[in-house]
C-alpha positions in Angstrom: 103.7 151.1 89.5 100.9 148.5 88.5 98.2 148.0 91.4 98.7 144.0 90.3 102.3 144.4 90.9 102.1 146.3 93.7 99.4 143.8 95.5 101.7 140.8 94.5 104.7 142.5 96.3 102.4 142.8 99.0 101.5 139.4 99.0 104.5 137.9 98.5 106.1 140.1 101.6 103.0 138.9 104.1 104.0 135.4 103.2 107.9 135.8 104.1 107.3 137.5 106.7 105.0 134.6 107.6 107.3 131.7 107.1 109.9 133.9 109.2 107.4 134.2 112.0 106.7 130.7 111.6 109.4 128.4 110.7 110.9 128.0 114.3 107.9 126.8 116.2 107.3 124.9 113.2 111.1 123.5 113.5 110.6 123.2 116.4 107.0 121.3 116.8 107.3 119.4 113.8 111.1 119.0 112.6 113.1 120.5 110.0 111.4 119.0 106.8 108.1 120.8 107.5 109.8 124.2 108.5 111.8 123.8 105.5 108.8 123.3 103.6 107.6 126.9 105.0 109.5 128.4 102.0 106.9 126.7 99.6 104.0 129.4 100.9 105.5 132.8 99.1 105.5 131.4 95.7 101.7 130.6 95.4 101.3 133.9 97.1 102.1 135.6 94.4 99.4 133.9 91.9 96.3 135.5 93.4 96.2 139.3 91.6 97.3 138.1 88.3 94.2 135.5 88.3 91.1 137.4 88.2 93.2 139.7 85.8 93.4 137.2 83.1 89.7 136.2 84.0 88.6 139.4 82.9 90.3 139.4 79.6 89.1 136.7 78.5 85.7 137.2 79.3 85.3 141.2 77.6 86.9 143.1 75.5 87.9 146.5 76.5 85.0 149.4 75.6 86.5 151.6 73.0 85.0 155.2 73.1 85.3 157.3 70.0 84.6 160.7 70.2 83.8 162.6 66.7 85.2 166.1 67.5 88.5 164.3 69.3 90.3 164.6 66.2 89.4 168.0 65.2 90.3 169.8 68.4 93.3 168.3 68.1 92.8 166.0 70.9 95.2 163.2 68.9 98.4 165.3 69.1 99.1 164.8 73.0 101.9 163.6 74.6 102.4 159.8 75.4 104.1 159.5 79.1 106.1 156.5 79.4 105.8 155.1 83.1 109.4 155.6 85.1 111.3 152.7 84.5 114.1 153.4 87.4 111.7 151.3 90.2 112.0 148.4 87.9 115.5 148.6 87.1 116.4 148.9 90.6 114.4 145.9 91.8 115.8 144.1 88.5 119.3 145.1 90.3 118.4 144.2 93.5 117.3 140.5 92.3 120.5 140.2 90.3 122.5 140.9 93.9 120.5 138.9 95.8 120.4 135.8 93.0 124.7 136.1 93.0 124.8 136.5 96.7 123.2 133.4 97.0 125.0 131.3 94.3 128.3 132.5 96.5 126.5 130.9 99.7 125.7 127.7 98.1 129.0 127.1 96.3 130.8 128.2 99.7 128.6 125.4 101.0 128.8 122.9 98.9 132.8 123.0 98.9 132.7 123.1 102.9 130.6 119.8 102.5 132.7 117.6 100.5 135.7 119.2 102.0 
């Protein structure tokens, strides 16, 4: 996988794990509408490593490196490897579940409430 997406998961774990830690003292200390507002911290958490990405590509180009006898030792007829695309499908997967399972919940609510 990417190191950027890799250090966003990261990031974006720390901060649930953060507003899970959190978010009953916070109840608790300060009412529901700032613990609520505990699920606000995981989204900005995951800005931070695609940032100084984009800086760099806007400030320099890429080096390109050509090599005169890369093309005569037949250097050019190597194999692309494609990165494994299962880890992605299966978190793509995973979301989908998740994203249903929670439409289910809020419909199941929303019927209880004007019930």
């Amino acid at each position: 996988m990417d190191a950027p997406l890799l250090r966003d998961l990261l990031l974006v774990t720390v901060a649930l794990a953060t507003v899970l830690l959190a978010r009953r003292p916070v109840r608790i200390g300060f009412g529901a509408g700032p613990a609520f507002g505990l699920w606000l911290l995981p989204e900005p958490a995951a800005a931070p490593p695609w940032l100084p990405a984009l800086r760099v590509h806007w400030l320099a180009l890429p080096a390109i490196h050509v090599l005169p006898g890369a093309i005569a030792s037949g250097a050019g007829d190597s194999k692309v490897v494609a990165p494994a695309t299962w880890p992605y499908r299966f978190w793509l997967a995973g979301a989908i579940v998740m994203t249903l399972r929670l439409v289910v919940h809020y419909l199941r609510l929303r019927r209880q409430c004007l019930a």
